[in-house]
C-alpha positions as CSV (number, residue, x, y, z in Angstrom):
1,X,6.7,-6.8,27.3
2,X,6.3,-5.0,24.1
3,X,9.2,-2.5,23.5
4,X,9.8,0.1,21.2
5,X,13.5,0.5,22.2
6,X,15.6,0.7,19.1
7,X,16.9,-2.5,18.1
8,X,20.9,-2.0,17.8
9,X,23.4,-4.2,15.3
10,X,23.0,-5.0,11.6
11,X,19.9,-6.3,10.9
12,X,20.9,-9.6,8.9
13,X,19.6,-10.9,5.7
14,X,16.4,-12.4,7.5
15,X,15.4,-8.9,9.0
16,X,16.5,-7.0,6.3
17,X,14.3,-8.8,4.1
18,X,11.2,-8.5,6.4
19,X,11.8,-4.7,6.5
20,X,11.4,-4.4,3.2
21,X,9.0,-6.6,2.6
22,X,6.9,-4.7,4.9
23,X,7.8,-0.7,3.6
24,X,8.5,-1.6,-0.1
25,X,7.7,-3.4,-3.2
26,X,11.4,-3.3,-4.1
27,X,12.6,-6.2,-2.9
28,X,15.5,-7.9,-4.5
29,X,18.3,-10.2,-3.5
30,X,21.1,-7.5,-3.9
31,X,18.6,-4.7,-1.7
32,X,18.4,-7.2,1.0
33,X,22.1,-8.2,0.9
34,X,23.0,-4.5,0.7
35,X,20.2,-3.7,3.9
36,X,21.8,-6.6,5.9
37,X,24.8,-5.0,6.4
38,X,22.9,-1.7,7.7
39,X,21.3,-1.1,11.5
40,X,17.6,-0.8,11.8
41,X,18.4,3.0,12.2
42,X,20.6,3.6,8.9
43,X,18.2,1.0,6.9
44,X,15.1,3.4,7.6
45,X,17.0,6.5,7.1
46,X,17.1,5.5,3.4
47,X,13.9,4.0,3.3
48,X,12.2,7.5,4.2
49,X,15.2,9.4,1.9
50,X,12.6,9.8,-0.9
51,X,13.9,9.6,-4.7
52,X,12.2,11.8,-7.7
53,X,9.6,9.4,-9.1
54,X,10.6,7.9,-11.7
55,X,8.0,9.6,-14.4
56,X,7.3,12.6,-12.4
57,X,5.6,13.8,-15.5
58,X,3.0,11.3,-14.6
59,X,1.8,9.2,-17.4
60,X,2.0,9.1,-21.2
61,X,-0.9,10.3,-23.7
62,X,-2.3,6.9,-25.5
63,X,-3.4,9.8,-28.3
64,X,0.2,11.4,-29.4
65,X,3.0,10.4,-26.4
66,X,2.5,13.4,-24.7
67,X,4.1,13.1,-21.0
68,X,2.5,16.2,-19.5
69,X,-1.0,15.9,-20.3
70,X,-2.2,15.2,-17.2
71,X,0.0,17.7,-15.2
72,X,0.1,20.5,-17.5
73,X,-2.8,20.3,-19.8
74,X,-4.7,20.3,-21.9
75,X,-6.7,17.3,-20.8
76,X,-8.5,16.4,-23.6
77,X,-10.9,14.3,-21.9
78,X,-12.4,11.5,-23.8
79,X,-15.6,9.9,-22.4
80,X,-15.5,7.5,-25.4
81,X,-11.8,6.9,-24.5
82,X,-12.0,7.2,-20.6
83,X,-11.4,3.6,-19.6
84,X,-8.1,3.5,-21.9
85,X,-6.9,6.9,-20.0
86,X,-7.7,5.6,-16.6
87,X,-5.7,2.3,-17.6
88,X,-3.1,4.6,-18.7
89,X,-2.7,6.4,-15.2
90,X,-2.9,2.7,-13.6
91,X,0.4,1.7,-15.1
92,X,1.6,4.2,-14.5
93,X,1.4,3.8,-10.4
94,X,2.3,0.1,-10.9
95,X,5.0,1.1,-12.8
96,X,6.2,3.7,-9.8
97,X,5.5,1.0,-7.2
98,X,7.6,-1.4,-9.0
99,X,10.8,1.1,-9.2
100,X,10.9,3.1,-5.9
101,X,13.0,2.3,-3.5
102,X,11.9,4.4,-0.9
103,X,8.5,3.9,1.2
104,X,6.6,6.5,-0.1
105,X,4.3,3.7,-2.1
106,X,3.5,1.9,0.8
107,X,2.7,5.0,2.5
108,X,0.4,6.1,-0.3
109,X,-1.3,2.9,-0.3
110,X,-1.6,3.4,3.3
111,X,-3.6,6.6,3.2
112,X,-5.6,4.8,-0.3
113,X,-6.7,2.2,1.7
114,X,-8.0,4.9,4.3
115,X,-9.5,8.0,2.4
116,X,-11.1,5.3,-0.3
117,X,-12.7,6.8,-3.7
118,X,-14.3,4.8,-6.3
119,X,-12.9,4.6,-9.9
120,X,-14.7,6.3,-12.7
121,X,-13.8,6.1,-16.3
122,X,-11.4,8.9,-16.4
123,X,-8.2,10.4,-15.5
124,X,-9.3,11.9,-11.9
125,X,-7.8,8.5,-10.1
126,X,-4.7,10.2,-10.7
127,X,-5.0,13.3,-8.5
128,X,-6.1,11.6,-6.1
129,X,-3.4,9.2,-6.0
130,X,-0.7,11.8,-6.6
131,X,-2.2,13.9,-3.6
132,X,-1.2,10.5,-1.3
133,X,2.3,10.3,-3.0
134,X,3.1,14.0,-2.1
135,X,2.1,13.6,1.5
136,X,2.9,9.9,2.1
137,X,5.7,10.6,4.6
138,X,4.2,14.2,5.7
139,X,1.3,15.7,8.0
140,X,-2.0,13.1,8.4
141,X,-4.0,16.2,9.1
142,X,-2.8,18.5,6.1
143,X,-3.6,15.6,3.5
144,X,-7.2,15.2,5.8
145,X,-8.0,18.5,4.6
146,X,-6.6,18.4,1.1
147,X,-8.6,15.2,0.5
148,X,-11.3,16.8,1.6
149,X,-11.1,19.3,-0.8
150,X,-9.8,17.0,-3.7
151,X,-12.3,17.1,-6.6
152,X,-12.5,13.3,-6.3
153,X,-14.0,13.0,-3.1
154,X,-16.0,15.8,-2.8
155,X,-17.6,13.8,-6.2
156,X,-17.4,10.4,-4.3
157,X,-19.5,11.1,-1.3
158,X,-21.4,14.0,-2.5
159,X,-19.9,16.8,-0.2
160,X,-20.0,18.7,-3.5
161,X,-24.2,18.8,-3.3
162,X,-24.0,19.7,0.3
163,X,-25.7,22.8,1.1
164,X,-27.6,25.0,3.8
165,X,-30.5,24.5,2.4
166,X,-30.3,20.7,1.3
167,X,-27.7,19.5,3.5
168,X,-26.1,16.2,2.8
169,X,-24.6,14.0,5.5
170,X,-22.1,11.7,3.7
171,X,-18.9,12.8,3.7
172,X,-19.2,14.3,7.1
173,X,-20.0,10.9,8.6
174,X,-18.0,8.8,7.0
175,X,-15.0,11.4,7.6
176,X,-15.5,10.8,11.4
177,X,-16.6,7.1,11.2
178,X,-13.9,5.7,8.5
179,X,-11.3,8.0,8.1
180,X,-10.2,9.7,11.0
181,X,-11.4,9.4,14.7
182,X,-13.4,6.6,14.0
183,X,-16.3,5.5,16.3
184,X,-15.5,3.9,19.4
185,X,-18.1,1.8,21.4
186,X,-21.5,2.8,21.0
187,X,-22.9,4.2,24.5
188,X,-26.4,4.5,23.7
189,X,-28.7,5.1,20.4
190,X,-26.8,8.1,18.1
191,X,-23.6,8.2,20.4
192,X,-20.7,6.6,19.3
193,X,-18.3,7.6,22.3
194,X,-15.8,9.1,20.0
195,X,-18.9,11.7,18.1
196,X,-22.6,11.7,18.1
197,X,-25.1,11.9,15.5
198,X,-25.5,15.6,16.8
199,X,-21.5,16.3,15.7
200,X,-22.2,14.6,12.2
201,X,-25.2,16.9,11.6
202,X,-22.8,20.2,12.8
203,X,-19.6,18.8,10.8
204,X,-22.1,18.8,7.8
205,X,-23.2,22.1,8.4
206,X,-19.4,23.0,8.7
207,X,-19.2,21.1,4.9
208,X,-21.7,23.0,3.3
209,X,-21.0,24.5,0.0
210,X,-17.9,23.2,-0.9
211,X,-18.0,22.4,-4.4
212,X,-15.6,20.3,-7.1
213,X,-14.3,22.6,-9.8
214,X,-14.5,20.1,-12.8
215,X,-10.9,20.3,-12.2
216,X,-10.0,23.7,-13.5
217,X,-9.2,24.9,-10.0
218,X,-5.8,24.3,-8.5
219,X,-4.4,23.4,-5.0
220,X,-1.7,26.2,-5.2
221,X,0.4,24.3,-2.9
222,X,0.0,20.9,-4.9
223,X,-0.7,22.0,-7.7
224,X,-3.8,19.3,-7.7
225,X,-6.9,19.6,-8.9
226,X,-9.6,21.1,-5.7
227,X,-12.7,22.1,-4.8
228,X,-14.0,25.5,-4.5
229,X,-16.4,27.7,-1.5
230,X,-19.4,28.7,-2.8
231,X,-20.1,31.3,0.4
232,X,-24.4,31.4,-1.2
233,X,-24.5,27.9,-0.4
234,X,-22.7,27.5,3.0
235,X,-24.1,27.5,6.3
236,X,-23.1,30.6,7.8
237,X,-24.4,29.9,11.7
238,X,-22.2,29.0,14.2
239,X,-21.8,25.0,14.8
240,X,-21.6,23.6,18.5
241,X,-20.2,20.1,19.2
242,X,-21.3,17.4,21.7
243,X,-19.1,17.0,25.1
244,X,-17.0,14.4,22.9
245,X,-15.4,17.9,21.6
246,X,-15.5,19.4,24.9
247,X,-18.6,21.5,23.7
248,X,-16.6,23.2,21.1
249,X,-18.0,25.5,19.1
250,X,-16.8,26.8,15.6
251,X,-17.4,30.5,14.3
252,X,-19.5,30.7,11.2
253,X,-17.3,31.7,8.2
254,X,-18.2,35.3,6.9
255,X,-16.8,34.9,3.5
256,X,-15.8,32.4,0.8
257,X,-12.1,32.5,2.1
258,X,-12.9,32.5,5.3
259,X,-14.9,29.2,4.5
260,X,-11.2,27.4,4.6
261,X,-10.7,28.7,8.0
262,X,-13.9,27.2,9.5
263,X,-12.9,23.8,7.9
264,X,-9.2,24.3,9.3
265,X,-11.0,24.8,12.9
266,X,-13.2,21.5,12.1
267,X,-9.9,19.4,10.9
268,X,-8.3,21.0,14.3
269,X,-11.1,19.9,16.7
270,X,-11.2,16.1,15.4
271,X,-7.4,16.0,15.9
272,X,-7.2,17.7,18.8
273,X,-8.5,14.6,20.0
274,X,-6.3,12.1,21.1
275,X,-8.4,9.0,20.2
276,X,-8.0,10.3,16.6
277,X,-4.2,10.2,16.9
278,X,-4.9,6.0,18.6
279,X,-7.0,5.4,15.4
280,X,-3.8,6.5,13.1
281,X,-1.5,4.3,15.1
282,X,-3.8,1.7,15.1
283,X,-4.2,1.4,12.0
284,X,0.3,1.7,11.1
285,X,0.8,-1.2,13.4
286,X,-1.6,-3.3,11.5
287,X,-0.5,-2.2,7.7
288,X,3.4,-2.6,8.7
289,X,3.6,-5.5,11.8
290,X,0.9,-7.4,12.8
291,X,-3.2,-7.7,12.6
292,X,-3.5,-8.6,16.1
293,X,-3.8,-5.8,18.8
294,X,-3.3,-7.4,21.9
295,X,-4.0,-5.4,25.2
296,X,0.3,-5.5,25.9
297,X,0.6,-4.2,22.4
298,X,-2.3,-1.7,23.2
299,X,-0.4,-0.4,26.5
300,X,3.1,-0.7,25.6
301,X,2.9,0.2,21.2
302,X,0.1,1.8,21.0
303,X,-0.1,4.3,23.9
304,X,3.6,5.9,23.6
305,X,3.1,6.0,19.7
306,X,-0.4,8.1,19.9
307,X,1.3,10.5,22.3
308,X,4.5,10.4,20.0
309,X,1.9,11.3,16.7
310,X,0.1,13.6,19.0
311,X,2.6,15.9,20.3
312,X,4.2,15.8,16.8
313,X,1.3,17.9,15.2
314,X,0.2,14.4,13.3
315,X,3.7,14.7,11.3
316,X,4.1,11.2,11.4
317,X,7.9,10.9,9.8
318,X,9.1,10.4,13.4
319,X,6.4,7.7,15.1
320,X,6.5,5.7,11.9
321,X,10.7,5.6,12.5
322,X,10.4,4.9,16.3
323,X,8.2,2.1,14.8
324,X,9.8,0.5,12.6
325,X,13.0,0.3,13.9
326,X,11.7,-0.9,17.4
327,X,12.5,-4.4,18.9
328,X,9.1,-5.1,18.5
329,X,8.9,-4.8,14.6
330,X,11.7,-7.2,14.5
331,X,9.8,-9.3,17.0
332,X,12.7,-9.6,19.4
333,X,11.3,-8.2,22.4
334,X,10.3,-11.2,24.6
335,X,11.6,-14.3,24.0
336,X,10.8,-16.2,21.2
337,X,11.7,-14.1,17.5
338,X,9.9,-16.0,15.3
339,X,6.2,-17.0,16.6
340,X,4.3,-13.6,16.4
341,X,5.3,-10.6,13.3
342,X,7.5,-11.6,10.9
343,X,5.5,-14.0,8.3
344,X,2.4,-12.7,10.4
345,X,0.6,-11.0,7.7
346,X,-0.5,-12.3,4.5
347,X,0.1,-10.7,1.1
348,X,-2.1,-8.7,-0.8
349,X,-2.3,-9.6,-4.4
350,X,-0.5,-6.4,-5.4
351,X,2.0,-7.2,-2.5
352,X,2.4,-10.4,-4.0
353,X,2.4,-9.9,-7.5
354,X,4.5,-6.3,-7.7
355,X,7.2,-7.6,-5.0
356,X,7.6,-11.0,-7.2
357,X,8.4,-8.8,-10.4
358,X,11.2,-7.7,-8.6
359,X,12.5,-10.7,-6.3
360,X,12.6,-12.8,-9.5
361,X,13.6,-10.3,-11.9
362,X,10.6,-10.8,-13.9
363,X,10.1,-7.2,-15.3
364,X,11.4,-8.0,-18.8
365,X,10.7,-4.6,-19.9
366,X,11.5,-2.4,-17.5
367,X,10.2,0.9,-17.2
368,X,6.3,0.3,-18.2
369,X,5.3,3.8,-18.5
370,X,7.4,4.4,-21.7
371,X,5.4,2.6,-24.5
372,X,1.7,3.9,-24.9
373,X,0.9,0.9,-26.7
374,X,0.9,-1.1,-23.2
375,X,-2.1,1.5,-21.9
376,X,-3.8,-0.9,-24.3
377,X,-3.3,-4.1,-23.0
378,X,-0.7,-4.8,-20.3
379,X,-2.7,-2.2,-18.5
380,X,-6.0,-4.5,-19.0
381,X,-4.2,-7.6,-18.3
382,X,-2.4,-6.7,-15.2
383,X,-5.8,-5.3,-13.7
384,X,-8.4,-7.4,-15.2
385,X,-6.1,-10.7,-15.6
386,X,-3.8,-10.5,-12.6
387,X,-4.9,-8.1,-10.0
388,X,-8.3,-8.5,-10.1
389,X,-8.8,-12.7,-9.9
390,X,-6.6,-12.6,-7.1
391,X,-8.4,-10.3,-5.5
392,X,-7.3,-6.7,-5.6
393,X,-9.8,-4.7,-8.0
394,X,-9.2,-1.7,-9.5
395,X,-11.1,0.3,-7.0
396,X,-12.5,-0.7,-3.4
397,X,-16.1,-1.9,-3.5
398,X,-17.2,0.1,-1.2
399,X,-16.1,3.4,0.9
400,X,-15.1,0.8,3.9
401,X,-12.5,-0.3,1.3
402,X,-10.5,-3.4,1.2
403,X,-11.2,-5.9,3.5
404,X,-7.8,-7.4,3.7
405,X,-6.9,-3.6,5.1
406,X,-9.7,-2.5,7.7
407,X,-12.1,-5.7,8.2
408,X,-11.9,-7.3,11.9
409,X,-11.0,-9.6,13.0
410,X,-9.4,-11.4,10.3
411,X,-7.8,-8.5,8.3
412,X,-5.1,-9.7,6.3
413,X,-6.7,-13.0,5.8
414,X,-9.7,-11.7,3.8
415,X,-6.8,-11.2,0.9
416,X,-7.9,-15.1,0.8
417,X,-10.5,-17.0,-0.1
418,X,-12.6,-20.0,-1.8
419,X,-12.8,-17.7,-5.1
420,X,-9.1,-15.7,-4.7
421,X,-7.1,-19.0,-3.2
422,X,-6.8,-20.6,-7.4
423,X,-5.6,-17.8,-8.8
424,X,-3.1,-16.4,-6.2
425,X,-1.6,-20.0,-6.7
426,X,-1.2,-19.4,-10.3
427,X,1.2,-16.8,-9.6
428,X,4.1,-19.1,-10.6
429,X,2.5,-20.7,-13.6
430,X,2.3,-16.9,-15.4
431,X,5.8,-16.0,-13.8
432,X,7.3,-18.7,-15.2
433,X,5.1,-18.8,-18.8
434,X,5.0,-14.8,-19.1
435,X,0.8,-15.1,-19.0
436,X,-1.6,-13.8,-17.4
437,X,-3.5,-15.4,-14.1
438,X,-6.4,-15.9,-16.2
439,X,-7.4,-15.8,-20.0
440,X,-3.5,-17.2,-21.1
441,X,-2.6,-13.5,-22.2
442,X,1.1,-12.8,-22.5
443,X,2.8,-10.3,-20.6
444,X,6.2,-8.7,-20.4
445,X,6.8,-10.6,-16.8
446,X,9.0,-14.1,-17.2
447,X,11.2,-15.3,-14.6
448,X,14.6,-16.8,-15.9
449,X,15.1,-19.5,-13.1
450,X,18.7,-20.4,-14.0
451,X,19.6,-16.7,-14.9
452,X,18.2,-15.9,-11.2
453,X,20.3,-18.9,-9.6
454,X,23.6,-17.8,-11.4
455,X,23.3,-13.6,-10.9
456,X,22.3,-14.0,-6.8
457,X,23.9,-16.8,-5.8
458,X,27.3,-18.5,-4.7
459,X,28.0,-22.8,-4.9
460,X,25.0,-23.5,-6.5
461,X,26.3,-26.5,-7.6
462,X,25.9,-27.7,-4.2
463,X,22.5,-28.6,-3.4
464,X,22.2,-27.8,-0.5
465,X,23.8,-24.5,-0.3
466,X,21.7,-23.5,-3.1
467,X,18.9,-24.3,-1.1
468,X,19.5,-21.9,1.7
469,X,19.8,-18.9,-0.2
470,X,16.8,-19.6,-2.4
471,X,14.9,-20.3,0.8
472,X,16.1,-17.6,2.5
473,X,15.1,-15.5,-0.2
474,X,11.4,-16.7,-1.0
475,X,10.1,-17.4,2.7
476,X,9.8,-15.2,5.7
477,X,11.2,-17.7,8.1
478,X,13.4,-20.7,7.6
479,X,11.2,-24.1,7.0
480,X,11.7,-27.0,9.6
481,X,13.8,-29.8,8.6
482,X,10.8,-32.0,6.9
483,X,9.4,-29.0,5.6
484,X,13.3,-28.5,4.1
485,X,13.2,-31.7,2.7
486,X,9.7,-31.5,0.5
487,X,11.3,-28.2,-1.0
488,X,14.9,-29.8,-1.8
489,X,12.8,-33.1,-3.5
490,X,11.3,-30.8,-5.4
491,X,14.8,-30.1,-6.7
492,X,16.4,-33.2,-6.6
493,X,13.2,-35.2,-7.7
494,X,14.5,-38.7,-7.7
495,X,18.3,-37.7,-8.1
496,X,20.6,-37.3,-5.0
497,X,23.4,-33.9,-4.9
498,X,25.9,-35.4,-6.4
499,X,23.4,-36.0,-9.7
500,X,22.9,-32.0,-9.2
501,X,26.3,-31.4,-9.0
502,X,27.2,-33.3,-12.3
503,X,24.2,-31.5,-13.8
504,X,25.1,-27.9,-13.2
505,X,28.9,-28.6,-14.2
506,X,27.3,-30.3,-17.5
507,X,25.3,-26.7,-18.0
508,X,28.4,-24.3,-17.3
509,X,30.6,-26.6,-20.3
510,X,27.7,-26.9,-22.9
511,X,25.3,-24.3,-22.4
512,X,22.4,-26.9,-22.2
513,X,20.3,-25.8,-19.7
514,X,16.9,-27.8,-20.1
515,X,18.1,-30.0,-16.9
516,X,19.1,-27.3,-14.5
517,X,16.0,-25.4,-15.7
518,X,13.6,-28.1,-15.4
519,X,14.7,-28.8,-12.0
520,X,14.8,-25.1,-10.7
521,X,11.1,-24.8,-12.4
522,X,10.0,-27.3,-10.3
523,X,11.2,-25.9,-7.5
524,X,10.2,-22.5,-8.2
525,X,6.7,-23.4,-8.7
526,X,6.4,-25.2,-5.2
527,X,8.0,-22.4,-3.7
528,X,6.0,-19.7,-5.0
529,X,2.7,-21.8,-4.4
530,X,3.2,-23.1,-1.1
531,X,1.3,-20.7,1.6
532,X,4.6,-19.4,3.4
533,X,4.9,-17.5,0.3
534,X,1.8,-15.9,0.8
535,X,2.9,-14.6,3.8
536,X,5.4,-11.8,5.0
C-alpha cells in the first residue's frame, strides 16, 4: 500500500542524494554528506527555506555592465541586438539554477514546463521566468492569474487580440485543456467531462479585452511586467457555464477594474473544482517521484494529496512537504526499496548537464552572470552546443511543451532518443575536455578527476573503497556485483589493487599524476556514459 506517512530517521547518503537529485540542481558530495545526517523532515525544511538569488538584480547589460537594466530600466531594446539580450537573460537562469540551494528552481521549472511560452528575440523570457521564481513555493492559483495577465502570454496565445467583437479562443482553451483542469475523458462530441466546448466559448468571453502593455505597465505586487483591461473591448454580458461548473454563472464586469474581478471569479470557478486540484498533483508526483500512476498510487497518493492542495486554497508549500518526505518518495512503503522510484525517472538534459557542473566540480568560473563577455558565447554554446543536441531547446516547440514533462505514456523517456542518445553520451567527453557537446567549442566547465578523488574522498588508495564512494556518488542505486566489476576494470584496466595502491602513493611523493589521472578518466567516462547515469 502506498503511504504518505512521514518517513522517520536520517535519511542516509543514498536518500539524501535522491532528494536532492529530485528538488535541486545543487547536488554535491559535501550537500549529500551534510543531508545524510538530517531526517526527511529537517532536510525539506531547508530545501523550502529559500535564499536571495544570487544576482537578484537579474542579468548584466552586454552594452555597458549595467545590472539593473532589466528590473529598473531603461530597457533599451535592441531588435538588431535581441538574440544577444535574450542569451544574456538565459545565463543568467542557468547561472541561478546552478547556485541555489533551495528548490525554488525546480519549482519554477515545474510551473515552465506547465504555463509554456515561446521564446522571441528579446528580453520578455525574463519576466516570465522571474514571475515562476517568485511564486515557485507559493499559491498555484495566484501565479494562474498573474500568468494570465503576464505580457508574455497574453502575446503567446493571442488573448491580447481577444475581443467582444472578434473573439479569440486560444488562450481560453488551452488554459482549461493544458494548464489547469485539464480535460478528462471525452463523453461525447465538444464535452470533455472536465469543461465543454460551450465553457471555452464563455471563459473567452470572460478573456476579452485584456491587452499586453508593451511592458510599460507593472504588476504592483511583482513588480512584473502585465497586461492591461481595455473595458471598450470586453464582453460585458453575463457568462453561464455548463453543469461541469455546476451551471455557474459569472457577473459581467461594469468597469475596467472590475474586469480583474470577473477574471478572479473565472480563476475561482476552475479551482473550485477538485479535478483541477488532481491535475496539480498529478502532475508533482510525476516531476518529483515517478512517471507511472498506478491505480494504488491514484487512491492512496493521489486522492489525500488533492484534498490536502484543495483545502489548502492551492498553497501548495504544505502537499509538496507531506510529499516529499513521505515513505513513498523514499520508496520504502511496501517491501522492496529499490525496484520502483528512486533511479525511476530519467534526466533531462538540463538535469543532467547543470547537476554534473556541480557533482564534479566542473564550474571553473563560478558565478557566470558576472562577465558580459560570456552573453556572447558561453551563452550560445551552452544552449546551442549543449542543451539543445541533447535535447532541451531554448523554448518548447509547442504550447504542449516538453515531451519528456507532459507526454504519455512514456514521459521521462522522450528526454531520449535515436537523435538525442549520441550527444547525451558526450557528456563526459566535454566534462572532461572543457568543450562543448557539439562543434569542439571550449567552455569554462572541466572536471579535475584526481582533484575530485582527493577533496571528497577518504582511502582512495584502496581500490575498492574508492569505488564505493565514487559509485555511490554517480548512480542512483548501487550496481550488482558484475555490474561492480565492469566499473572497477575500468579503473584497474589490466592492473590489480595493489598496482593502484603503488600508483596513488607514487602521485602523493612526486606530484605526477598522468597515471592516477588516466585511470580515474577512464573511469569517469564509463561512469558518466553508462545509462544509470542517465537516470535519478
Amino acid at each position: 500500500m502506498a503511504s504518505l506517512n512521514l518517513r522517520s530517521g536520517v535519511l542516509g547518503k543514498r536518500l539524501a542524494a535522491h532528494l536532492l537529485r529530485r528538488t535541486s540542481y545543487v547536488v554535491t558530495p559535501a550537500r549529500i554528506e551534510a543531508f545524510a545526517n538530517k531526517t526527511a523532515d529537517q532536510a525539506i525544511n531547508e530545501l523550502f527555506t529559500i535564499p536571495d538569488l544570487t544576482h537578484p538584480e537579474g542579468p548584466i547589460n552586454y552594452i555597458d555592465g549595467n545590472t539593473a537594466w532589466l528590473t529598473t530600466g531603461p530597457y533599451n531594446y535592441n531588435a538588431g541586438n535581441g538574440t544577444r539580450q535574450r542569451w544574456g537573460v538565459q545565463l543568467w537562469m542557468f547561472n541561478e539554477m546552478i547556485h541555489d540551494s533551495s528548490i525554488r528552481q525546480k519549482m519554477a521549472m515545474f510551473f515552465h514546463s506547465i504555463f509554456v511560452t515561446a521564446n522571441d528575440t528579446d528580453w520578455r523570457y525574463f519576466d516570465h521566468y522571474r514571475l515562476f521564481l517568485m511564486f515557485a513555493t507559493g499559491n498555484i492559483k495566484t501565479i494562474s492569474q498573474k500568468v494570465t495577465m503576464s505580457s508574455k502570454m497574453l502575446r503567446y496565445l493571442n488573448n491580447n487580440v481577444n475581443s467582444k467583437n472578434s473573439p479569440n479562443e486560444n488562450y481560453a482553451r488551452e488554459f482549461m485543456e493544458l494548464f489547469t483542469i485539464l480535460k478528462g475523458p471525452q463523453l461525447q462530441t465538444g464535452n470533455y467531462t472536465n469543461y465543454t466546448e460551450y465553457d471555452i466559448q464563455q471563459a473567452a468571453r470572460v478573456l476579452t479585452g485584456f491587452k499586453d502593455s508593451n511592458f510599460d505597465n507593472k504588476d504592483p505586487e511583482t513588480g512584473l511586467a502585465t497586461g492591461y483591461a481595455n473595458y471598450g473591448n470586453h464582453d460585458k454580458g453575463n457568462k453561464s457555464f455548463s453543469a461541469a461548473f455546476q451551471n455557474q454563472t459569472i457577473l459581467g464586469a461594469v468597469d475596467a477594474e472590475d474586469m480583474f474581478r470577473e477574471l478572479s471569479d473565472f480563476v475561482e470557478m476552475i479551482f473550485g473544482q477538485m479535478e483541477t486540484a488532481r491535475a496539480f498533483v498529478r502532475r508533482m508526483y510525476r516531476f518529483f517521484v515517478s512517471d507511472r500512476l498506478t491505480t494504488e498510487v491514484e487512491n492512496d497518493i493521489i486522492t489525500p494529496l488533492a484534498s490536502q492542495l484543495y483545502n489548502d486554497n492551492y498553497d501548495l508549500v504544505n502537499t509538496l512537504k507531506t510529499l516529499l518526505k513521505s515513505l513513498h518518495f523514499y520508496d520504502e512503503d511496501d517491501s522492496s526499496s529499490t525496484d520502483e522510484i528512486i533511479g525511476g525517472k530519467i534526466k533531462s538534459p538540463l538535469e543532467l548537464y547543470l547537476s554534473s557542473l556541480n557533482l564534479f566540480d566542473a564550474n571553473n568560473i563560478g558565478v557566470l552572470n558576472n562577465n558580459p563577455e560570456y552573453y556572447n558565447g558561453l551563452a550560445y554554446n551552452l544552449i546551442w552546443r549543449i542543451l539543445d543536441p541533447m535535447g532541451f531547446p531554448d523554448a518548447a516547440l509547442s504550447v504542449e511543451g516538453y515531451p519528456g514533462f507532459y507526454k504519455d505514456p512514456g514521459f521521462s523517456k522522450f528526454w531520449i532518443d535515436q537523435a538525442t542518445m549520441p550527444h547525451r553520451y558526450r557528456l563526459a567527453y566535454g566534462l572532461l575536455a572543457g568543450k562543448t557537446i557539439t562543434g569542439n567549442s571550449t567552455v569554462p566547465f572541466k572536471v579535475d578527476t584526481v582533484q575530485l578523488v582527493e577533496q571528497n574522498f577518504n582511502n582512495v588508495e584502496y581500490a575498492d573503497q574508492l569505488m564505493l564512494q565514487i559509485l555511490e556518488l554517480t548512480l542512483p542505486e548501487m550496481p550488482d556485483q558484475d555490474r561492480y566489476n565492469y566499473f572497477k576494470d575500468k579503473l584497474l584496466g589490466s592492473l590489480s589493487p595493489i598496482n593502484w595502491y603503488f600508483e596513488w602513493h607514487n602521485y602523493t611523493q612526486n606530484g605526477d599524476s598522468t597515471a592516477v589521472r588516466i585511470a580515474l578518466d577512464t573511469l569517469f567516462e564509463s561512469l558518466a556514459s553508462s545509462p544509470e547515469f542517465q537516470t535519478f
